[in-house]
C-alpha atoms as one frame of an Amber mdcrd trajectory, in Angstrom:
protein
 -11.714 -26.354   5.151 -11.544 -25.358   8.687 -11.241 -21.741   9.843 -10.572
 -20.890  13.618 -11.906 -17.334  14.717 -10.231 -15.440  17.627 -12.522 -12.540
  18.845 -13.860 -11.370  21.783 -16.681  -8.951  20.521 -19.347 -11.662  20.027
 -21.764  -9.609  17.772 -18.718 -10.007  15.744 -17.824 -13.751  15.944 -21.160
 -14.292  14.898 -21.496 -12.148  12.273 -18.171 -14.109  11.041 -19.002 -17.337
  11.924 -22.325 -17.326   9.783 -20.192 -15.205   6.943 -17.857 -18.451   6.736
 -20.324 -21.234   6.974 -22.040 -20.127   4.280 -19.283 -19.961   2.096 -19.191
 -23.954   3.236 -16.206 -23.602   5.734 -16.185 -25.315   9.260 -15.744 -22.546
  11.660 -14.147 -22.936  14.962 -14.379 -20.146  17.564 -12.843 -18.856  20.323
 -12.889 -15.519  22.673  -9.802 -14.858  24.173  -6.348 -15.390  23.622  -5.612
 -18.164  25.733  -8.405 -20.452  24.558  -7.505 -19.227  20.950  -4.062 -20.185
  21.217  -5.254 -23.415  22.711  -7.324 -24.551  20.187  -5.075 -23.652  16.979
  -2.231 -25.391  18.257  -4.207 -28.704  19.507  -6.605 -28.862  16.402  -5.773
 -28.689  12.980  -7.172 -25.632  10.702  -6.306 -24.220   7.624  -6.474 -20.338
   8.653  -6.765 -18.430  11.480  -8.504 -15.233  11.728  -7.229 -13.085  14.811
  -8.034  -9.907  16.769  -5.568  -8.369  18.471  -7.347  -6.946  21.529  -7.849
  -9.987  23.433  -8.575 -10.447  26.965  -6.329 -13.124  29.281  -3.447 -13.295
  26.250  -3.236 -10.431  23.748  -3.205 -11.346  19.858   0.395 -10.104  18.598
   1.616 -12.725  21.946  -0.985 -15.516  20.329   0.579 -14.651  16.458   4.443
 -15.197  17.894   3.403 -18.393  19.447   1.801 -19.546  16.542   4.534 -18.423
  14.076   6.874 -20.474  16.386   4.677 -23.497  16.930   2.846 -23.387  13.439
   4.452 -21.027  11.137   2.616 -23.023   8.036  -0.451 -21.954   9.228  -2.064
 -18.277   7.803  -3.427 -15.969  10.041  -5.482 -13.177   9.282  -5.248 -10.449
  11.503  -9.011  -8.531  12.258  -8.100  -5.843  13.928  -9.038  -2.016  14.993
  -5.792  -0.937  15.401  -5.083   0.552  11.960  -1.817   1.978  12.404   1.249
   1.016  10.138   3.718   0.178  12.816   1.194  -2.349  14.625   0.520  -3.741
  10.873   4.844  -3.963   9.947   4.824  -5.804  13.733   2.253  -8.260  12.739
   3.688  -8.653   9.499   7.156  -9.268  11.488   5.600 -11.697  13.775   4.245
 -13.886  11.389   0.844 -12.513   9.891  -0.399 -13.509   6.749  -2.309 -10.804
   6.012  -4.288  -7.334   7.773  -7.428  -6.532   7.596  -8.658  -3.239   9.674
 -11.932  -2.930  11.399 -14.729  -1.638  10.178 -14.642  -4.346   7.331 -16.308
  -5.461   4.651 -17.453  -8.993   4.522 -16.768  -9.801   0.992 -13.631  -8.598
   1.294 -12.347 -10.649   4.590 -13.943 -13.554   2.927 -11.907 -12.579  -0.442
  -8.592 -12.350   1.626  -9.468 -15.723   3.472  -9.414 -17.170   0.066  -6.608
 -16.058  -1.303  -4.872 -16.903   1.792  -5.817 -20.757   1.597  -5.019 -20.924
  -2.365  -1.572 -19.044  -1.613  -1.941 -16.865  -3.841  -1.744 -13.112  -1.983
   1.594 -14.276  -0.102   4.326 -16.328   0.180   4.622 -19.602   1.337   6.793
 -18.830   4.664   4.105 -15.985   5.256   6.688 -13.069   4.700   6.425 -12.007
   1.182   4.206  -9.805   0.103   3.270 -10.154  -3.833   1.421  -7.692  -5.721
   1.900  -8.448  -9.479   5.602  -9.156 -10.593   6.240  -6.723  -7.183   7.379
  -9.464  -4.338   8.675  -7.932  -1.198  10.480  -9.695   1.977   8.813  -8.182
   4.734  11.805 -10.344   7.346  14.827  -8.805   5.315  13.260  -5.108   4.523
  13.981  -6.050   0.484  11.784  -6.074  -2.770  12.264  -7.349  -6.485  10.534
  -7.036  -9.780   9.750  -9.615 -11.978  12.499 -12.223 -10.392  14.848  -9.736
 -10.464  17.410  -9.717  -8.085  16.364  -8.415  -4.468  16.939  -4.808  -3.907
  18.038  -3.937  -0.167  15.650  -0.312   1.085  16.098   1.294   4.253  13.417
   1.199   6.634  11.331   4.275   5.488  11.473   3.483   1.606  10.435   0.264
   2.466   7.820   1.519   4.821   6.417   3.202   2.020   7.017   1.195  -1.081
   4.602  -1.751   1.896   2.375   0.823   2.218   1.972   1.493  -1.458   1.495
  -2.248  -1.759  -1.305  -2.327   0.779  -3.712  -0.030  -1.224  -2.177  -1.065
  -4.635  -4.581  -0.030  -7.471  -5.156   3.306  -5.297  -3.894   6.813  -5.418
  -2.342   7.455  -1.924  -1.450  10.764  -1.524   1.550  12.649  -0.659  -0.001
  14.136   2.443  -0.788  10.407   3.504   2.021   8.534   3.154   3.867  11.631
   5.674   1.038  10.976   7.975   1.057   7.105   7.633   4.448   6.396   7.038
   6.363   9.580   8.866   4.137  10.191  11.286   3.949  14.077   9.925   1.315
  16.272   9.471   1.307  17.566   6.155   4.138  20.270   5.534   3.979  21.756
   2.047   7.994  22.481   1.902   8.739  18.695   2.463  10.100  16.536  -0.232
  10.943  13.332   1.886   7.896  11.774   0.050   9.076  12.492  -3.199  13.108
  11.451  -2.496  11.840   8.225  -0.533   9.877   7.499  -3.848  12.243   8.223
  -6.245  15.060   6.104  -4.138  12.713   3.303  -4.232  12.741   3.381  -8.037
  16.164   3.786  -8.638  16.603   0.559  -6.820  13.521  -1.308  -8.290  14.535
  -0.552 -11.656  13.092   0.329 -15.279  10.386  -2.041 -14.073   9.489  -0.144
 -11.314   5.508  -0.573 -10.822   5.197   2.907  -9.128   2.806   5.345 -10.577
   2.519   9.170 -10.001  -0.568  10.321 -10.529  -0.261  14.539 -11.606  -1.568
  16.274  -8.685  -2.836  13.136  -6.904  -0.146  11.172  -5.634   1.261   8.143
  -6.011  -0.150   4.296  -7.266   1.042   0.978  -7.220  -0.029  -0.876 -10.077
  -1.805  -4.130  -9.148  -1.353  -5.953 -12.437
């Protein structure tokens, strides 16, 4: 399979490009957006990994182009911004999945994999599956276990994506109002804990939302 890697660091396109070839993938490369964008819409690949701090074109402009252009192709966006609203904007422009710098290898290669099985995300590159949880990053809505879709404002969806990011972790309550409000942490505030419970009134019985006494809250992965 053939992987094309946009970066401009090149300490880090090399450290990728000999990650990938020896897990026996043809790697492409390429160090700025323009070239990037150049090269994965001339030459076919099966995945894309992309930075988003790129010199000439920048790598959310590269990900619209490609989602219009190639929108069957997965991109993984490498990137150092961390933030949730640049990782819902990549998500809404066509990303596959996120992976924040500093990374671990094993795990970019593990989320390269599951990208070219299909088996993380949908197949139009907006639904997000963890377990029987799918949600429809496009149309802000979630379902359990083929039920039908349940429609969540912005913030409980915001948080219920957030949940599903670190599923398997705790994430605390003081976390998701940083992360997801923006907040710094306010002991009077319930917003976490109505957002929450909103989110399971309209998932259902079947709910896959945790709370862990005195921790926080867990999406179960399984």
């Amino acid at each position: 399979m053939r992987i094309l890697v946009i970066e401009d660091e090149a300490r880090i396109l090399a450290f990728l490009a000999r990650g990938l070839e020896a897990e026996g993938y043809a790697v492409g490369a390429a160090q700025d957006g323009r070239e990037g964008l150049r090269l994965a819409l001339g030459e076919a690949w099966d995945l894309v990994v992309l930075d988003l701090l790129l010199p000439a074109i920048d790598g959310l402009s590269v990900l619209r182009k490609l989602q219009a252009e190639r929108p069957d192709l997965p991109v993984v966006v490498l990137s150092a911004r961390s933030e949730l609203t640049t990782k819902l904007r990549s998500f809404d422009l066509g990303a596959s999945d996120y992976v924040a710098k500093p990374f671990a290898l094993d795990e970019l290669l593990a989320r390269v994999r599951a990208q070219l099985r299909r088996g993380a995300w949908g197949d139009d590159g907006n639904l997000v599956r963890v377990g029987g949880l799918v949600l429809d990053v496009a149309r802000r809505e979630a379902r359990v276990a083929g039920g039908a879709p349940a429609g969540l404002s912005d913030r409980e969806f915001r948080v219920l994506l957030h949940l599903a990011q670190h599923a398997g972790e705790i994430v605390s309550r003081e976390r998701l109002l940083a992360e997801v409000w923006g907040y710094d942490f306010d002991p009077r505030s319930n917003v976490v804990e109505v957002s929450i419970r909103r989110v399971r009134q309209k998932l259902g019985a079947d709910s896959p939302i945790e709370t862990v006494r005195h921790a926080g809250y867990r999406l179960a992965a399984a």
